[in-house]
N, C-alpha and C positions, 0 to 999 in steps of 0.2 A: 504494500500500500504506500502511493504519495506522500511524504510530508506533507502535516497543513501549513498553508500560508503563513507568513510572518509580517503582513501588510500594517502599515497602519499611517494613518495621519488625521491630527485632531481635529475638530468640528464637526463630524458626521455620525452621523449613522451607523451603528454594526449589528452586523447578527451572528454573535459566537456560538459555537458548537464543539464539546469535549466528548469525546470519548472514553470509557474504564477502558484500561488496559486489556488487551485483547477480546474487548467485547465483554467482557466479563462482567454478570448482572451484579454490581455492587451496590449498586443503589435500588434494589428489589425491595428491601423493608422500607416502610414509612418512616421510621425514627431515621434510616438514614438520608434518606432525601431532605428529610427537615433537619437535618442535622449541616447539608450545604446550603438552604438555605440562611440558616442562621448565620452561616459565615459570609453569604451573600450579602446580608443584612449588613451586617458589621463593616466588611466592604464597601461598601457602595456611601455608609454614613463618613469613613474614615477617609477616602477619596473623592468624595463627590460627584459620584458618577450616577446619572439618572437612569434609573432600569425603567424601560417602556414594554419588555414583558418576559416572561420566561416559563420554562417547564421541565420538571426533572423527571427525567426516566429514569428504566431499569438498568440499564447500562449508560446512560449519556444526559445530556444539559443541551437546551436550547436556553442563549441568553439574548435580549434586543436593547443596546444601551446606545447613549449618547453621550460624548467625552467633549464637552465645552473647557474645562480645567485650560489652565496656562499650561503645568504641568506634566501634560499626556500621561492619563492616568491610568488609564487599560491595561496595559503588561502589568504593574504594581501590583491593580484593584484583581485582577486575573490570578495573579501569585498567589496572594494571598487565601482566596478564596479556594483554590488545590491543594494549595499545599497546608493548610487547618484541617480540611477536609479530608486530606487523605491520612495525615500527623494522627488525628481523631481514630479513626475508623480502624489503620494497624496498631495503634494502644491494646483498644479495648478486643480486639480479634485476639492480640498477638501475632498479628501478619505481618510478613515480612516482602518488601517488593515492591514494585512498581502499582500505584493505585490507578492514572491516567494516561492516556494513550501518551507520545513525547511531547506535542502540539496538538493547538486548538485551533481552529479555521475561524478566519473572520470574513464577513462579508460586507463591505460599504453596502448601504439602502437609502434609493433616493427618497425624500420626503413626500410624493404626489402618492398616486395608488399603488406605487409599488412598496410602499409601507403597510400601507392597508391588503396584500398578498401577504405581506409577508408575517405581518401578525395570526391573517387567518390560517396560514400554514403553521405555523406553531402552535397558535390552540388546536388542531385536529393533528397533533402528534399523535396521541392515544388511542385514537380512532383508528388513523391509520395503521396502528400495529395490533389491532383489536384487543386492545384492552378494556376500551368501553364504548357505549355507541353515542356519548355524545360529552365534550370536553368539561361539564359543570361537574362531571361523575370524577375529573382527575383533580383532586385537592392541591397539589403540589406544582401549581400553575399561573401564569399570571390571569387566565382566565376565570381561574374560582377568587383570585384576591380581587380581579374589578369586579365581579359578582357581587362578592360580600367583603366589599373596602375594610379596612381596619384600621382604628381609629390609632394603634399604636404597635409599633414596629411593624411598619409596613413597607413591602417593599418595590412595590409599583410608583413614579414618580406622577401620580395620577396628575396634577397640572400641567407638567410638562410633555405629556402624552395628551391630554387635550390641545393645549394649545399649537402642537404641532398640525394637529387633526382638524382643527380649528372649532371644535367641541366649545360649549358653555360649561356643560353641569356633567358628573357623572353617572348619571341617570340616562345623556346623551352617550355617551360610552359606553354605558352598557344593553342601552338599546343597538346600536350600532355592533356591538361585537358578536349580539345575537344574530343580527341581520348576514354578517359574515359566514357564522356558521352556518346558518338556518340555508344561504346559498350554498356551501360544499356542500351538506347533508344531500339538499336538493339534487346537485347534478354528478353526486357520489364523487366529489372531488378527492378520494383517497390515494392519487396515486403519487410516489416519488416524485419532486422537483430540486433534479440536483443544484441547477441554479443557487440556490437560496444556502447551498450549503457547499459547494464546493467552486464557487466565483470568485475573483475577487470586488468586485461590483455590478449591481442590480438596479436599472432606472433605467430614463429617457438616455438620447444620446446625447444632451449637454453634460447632463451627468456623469457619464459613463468618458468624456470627453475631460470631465475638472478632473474623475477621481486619477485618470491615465498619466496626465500633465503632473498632479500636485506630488503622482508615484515616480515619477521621470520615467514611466512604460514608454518606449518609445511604440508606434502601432506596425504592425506584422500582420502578413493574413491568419489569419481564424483566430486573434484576439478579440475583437469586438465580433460580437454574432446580433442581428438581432431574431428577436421574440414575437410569438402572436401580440404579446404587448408592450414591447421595449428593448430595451440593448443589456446583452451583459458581457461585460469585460473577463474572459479568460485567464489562468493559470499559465504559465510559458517554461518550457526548459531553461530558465538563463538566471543565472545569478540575482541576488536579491538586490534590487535598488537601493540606491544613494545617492542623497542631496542634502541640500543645506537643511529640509524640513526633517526629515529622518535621520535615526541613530539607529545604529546597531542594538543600542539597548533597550530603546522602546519599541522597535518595530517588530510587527507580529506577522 
């Protein structure tokens, strides 16, 4: 298998995905899903990174975050969150070994509807892999926290996922994220979209145009492909970029 990407650059959109270590269902109990959670939590409060949704499987993590910070905070806010998590779980086991795959894939996501794909591809993880037939049934989710908000230690940036949406209230939110479902449900959208998870970016072609330029990707054929609804920027044989925005130590 590929390494995942090691992209990054701040201002935008992402949508992270980790793997356990060879697949391996580690995160099959609840106490342990809520147990990455929790360091999610801490994360995200200790960095300031805005989570707009997420959902923990049996083996893996869908996260959707947004990194405004001066201090490009993602590799940090990422760290941490694995490695408590994994620190955690070989204690109390006595396991010895590698807890997550070596890298985590990131995905730039334009702000127009291809954010709105991509949320509703993350709420119907669980469906997809039939574990339930409809995402309010998977607790460990950003779809059951905008359900049922919490008024404390929460960890959806419910404002900042409206206001990108252009939402009022979140009443609006969750009318709308039904509405998303209730469409997959309808036209059985269950099926794989590697896009979303093995890209390096998902949007229009200005987009897909800033995120190329801001990576110093210079363009090759079959980087940019486009989509029944947009452009996505491809993975490449060639050395990781570098520029005056990127470091070797923040880039993912």
């Amino acid at each position: 298998m590929p390494r995942a990407n090691r992209y990054y650059t701040p201002g935008h959109i992402w949508h992270i995905t980790h793997r356990c270590h060879k697949r391996d269902f580690l995160l099959k109990f609840a106490k342990d899903r809520k147990l990455w959670i929790k360091w999610l939590f801490e994360a995200k409060k200790r960095y300031g990174i805005s989570v707009l949704n997420y959902i923990v499987t049996s083996n893996h993590i869908h996260l959707l975050v947004c990194d405004n910070t001066p201090s490009r905070s993602i590799p940090i806010f990422m760290q941490l969150i694995q490695g408590r998590t994994a620190q955690e779980y070989n204690n109390r086991k006595g396991r010895k070994g590698a807890y997550w795959e070596d890298r985590y894939h990131a995905t730039a996501i334009g702000t127009d509807e291809h954010l709105q794909h991509c949320m509703a591809y993350i709420h119907m993880n669980m469906v997809r892999a039939g574990m339930v037939d409809h995402p309010i049934k998977w607790e460990e989710s950003g779809y059951y926290e905008i359900e049922y908000p919490k008024q404390r230690y929460s960890i959806i940036d419910y404002k900042a996922l409206q206001g990108i949406l252009g939402l009022e209230s979140i009443d609006q939110l969750q009318k709308l994220q039904s509405e998303w479902v209730q469409e997959a449900l309808r036209k059985d959208s269950l099926k794989r979209e590697p896009k979303w998870t093995e890209s390096i970016a998902v949007g229009d072609e200005a987009f897909i145009d800033k995120i190329r330029m801001q990576l110093n990707i210079r363009p090759s054929p079959g980087r940019v492909t486009q989509t029944e609804d947009g452009f996505t920027l491809a993975e490449g044989d060639f050395p990781y970029p570098y520029n005056n925005n990127i470091s070797s130590k923040t880039a993912f």
